[in-house]
VMD Tcl script that draws the C-alpha trace (Angstrom):
set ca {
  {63.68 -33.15 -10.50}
  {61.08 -30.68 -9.19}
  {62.04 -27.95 -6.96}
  {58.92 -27.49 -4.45}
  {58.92 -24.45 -2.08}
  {56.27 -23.23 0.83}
  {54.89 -19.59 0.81}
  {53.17 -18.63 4.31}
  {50.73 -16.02 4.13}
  {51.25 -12.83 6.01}
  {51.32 -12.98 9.87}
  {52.66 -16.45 9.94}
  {56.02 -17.82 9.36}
  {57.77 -21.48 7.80}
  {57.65 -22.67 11.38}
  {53.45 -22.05 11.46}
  {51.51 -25.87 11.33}
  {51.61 -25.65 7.33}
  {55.44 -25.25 7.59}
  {55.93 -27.65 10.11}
  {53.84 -30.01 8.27}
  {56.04 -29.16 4.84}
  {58.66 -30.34 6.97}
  {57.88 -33.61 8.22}
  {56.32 -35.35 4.99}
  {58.43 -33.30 2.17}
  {61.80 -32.56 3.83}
  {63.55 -31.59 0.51}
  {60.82 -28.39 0.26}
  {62.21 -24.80 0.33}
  {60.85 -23.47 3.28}
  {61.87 -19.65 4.46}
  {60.49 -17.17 6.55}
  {59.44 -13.77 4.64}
  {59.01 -10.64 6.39}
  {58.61 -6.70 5.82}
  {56.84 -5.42 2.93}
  {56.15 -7.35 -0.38}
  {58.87 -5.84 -2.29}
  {61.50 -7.04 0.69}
  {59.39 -10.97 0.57}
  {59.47 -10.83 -3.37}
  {63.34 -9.93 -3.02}
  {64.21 -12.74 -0.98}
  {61.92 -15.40 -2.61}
  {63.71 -14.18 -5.91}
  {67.18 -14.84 -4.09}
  {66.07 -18.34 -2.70}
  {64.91 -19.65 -6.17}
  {67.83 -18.56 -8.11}
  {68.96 -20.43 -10.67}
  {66.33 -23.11 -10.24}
  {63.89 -24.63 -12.61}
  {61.05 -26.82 -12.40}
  {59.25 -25.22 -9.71}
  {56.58 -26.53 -7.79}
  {55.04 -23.30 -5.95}
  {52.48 -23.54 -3.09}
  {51.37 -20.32 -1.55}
  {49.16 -19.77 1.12}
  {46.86 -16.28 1.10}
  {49.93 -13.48 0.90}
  {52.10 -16.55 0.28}
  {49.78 -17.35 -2.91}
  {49.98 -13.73 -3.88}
  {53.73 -14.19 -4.00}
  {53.68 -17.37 -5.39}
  {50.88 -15.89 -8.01}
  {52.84 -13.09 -8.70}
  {56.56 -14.91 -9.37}
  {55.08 -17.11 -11.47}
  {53.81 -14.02 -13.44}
  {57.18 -13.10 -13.44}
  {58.87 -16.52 -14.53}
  {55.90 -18.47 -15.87}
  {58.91 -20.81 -17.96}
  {60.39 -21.69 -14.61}
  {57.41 -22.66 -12.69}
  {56.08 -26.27 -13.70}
  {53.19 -26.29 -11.31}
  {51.18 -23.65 -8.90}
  {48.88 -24.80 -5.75}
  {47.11 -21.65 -4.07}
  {45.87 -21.84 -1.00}
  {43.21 -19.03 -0.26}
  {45.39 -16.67 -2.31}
  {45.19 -12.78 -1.81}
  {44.94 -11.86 -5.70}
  {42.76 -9.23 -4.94}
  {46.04 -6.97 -3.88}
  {47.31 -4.33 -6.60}
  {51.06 -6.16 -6.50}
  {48.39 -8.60 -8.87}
  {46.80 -6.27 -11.42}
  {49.89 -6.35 -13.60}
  {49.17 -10.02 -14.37}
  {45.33 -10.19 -14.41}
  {45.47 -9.58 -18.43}
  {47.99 -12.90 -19.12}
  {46.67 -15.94 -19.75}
  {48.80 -18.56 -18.78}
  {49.12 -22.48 -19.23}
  {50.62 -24.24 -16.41}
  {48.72 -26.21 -14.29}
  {47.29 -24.73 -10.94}
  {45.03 -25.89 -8.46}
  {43.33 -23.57 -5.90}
  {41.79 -24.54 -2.77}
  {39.02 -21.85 -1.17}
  {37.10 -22.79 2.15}
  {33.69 -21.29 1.52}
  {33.39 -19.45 5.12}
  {36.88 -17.64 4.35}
  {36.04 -14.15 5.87}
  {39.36 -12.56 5.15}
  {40.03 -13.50 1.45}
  {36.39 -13.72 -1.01}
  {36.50 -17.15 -2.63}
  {34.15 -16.05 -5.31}
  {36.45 -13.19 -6.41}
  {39.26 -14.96 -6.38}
  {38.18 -17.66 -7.79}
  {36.96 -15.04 -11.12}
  {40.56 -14.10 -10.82}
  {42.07 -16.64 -11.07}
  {39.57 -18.76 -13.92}
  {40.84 -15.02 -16.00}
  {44.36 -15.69 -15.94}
  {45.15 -19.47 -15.52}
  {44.04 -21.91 -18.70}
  {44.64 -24.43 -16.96}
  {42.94 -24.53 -13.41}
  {41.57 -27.19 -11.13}
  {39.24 -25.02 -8.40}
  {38.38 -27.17 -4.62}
  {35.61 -25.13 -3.02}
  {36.29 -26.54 0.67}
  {33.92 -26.48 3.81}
  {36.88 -24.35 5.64}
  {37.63 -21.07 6.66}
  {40.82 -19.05 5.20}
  {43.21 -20.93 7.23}
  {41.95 -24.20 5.87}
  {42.46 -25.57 9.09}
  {40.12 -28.74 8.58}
  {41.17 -29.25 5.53}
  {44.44 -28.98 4.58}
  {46.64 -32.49 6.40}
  {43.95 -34.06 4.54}
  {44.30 -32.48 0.63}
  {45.75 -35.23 -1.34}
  {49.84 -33.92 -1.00}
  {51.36 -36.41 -2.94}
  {49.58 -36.14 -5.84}
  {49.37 -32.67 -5.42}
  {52.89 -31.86 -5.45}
  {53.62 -34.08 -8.38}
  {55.27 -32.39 -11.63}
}
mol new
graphics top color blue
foreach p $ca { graphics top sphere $p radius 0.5 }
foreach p [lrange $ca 0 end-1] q [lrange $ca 1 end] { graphics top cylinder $p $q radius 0.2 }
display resetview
C-alpha cells in the first residue's frame, strides 16, 4: 500500500489549510512540520520516511523542492510525485537537473504565481521528469482557488 506524505512550503506549517485539508479527507497521510534550514527539513523528512516504500510525495513550493529533491535522492522508493508551485529554481536542485527520470509526476502552476515563475519551472521540470502531466491553473502561488477542487483521489492514486 502507498505511503502518501504532505510537504508545506516555507513559511507555513502541516497545520496551514493544505495540511488541515490532508487531514480531514486522507487521515493515513504523513503530515510533519519542517523548520530551519533545508539541510535540517531534508534531515527530518529523511527520518520520517525511513524504511518506507511506495511513496506518494506531494510538495508544495519549498515543500516541492524537498519533495523534488528526495525523490532525486531515492527515485526507486518514490512511486508517484505531485508538485505544487515547486521552488526548483533553488541551487539544493541543480544536482538533479541533468537526470532524467521515469516516475509519474504531475505539477500544478497558477499562471499569476508572483513568487515562483511557472514558465521556468515548468522548463525544469519537462528536463528532468519523462513522465510529466503539467496543469497551468488560473491561481496565484498559493493555489488558493484551486487546490480543494484538484481531483485528490485520483491524484493520489499509485
Amino acid at each position: 500500500m502507498a505511503v502518501k506524505v504532505f510537504i508545506h512550503g516555507l513559511e507555513s506549517s502541516g497545520q496551514g489549510a493544505k495540511g488541515q485539508f490532508f487531514r480531514e479527507h486522507y487521515p493515513d497521510m504523513l503530515i510533519e512540520d519542517y523548520e530551519g534550514p533545508f539541510d535540517a527539513r531534508m534531515a527530518k523528512l529523511n527520518r520520517l520516511l525511513d524504511g518506507k516504500d511506495d511513496l506518494i510525495l506531494v510538495g508544495s513550493s519549498y515543500g516541492g523542492l524537498m519533495a523534488a529533491v528526495y525523490t532525486g535522492q531515492n527515485p526507486q522508493r518514490v512511486k508517484k510525485l505531485i508538485l505544487l508551485a515547486p521552488v526548483l529554481l533553488l541551487p539544493e536542485f541543480n544536482p538533479y537537473r541533468s537526470t532524467r527520470l521515469a516516475l509519474p509526476v504531475v505539477l500544478y502552476h497558477g499562471r499569476r504565481d508572483d513568487i515562483v515563475p511557472p514558465g521556468l519551472t515548468r522548463e525544469i521540470a519537462e528536463g528532468v521528469y519523462a513522465n510529466l502531466t503539467c496543469h497551468a491553473v488560473d491561481d496565484d502561488h498559493s493555489l488558493h482557488a484551486t487546490f480543494e477542487g484538484m481531483p485528490w483521489d485520483r491524484l493520489l492514486e499509485p
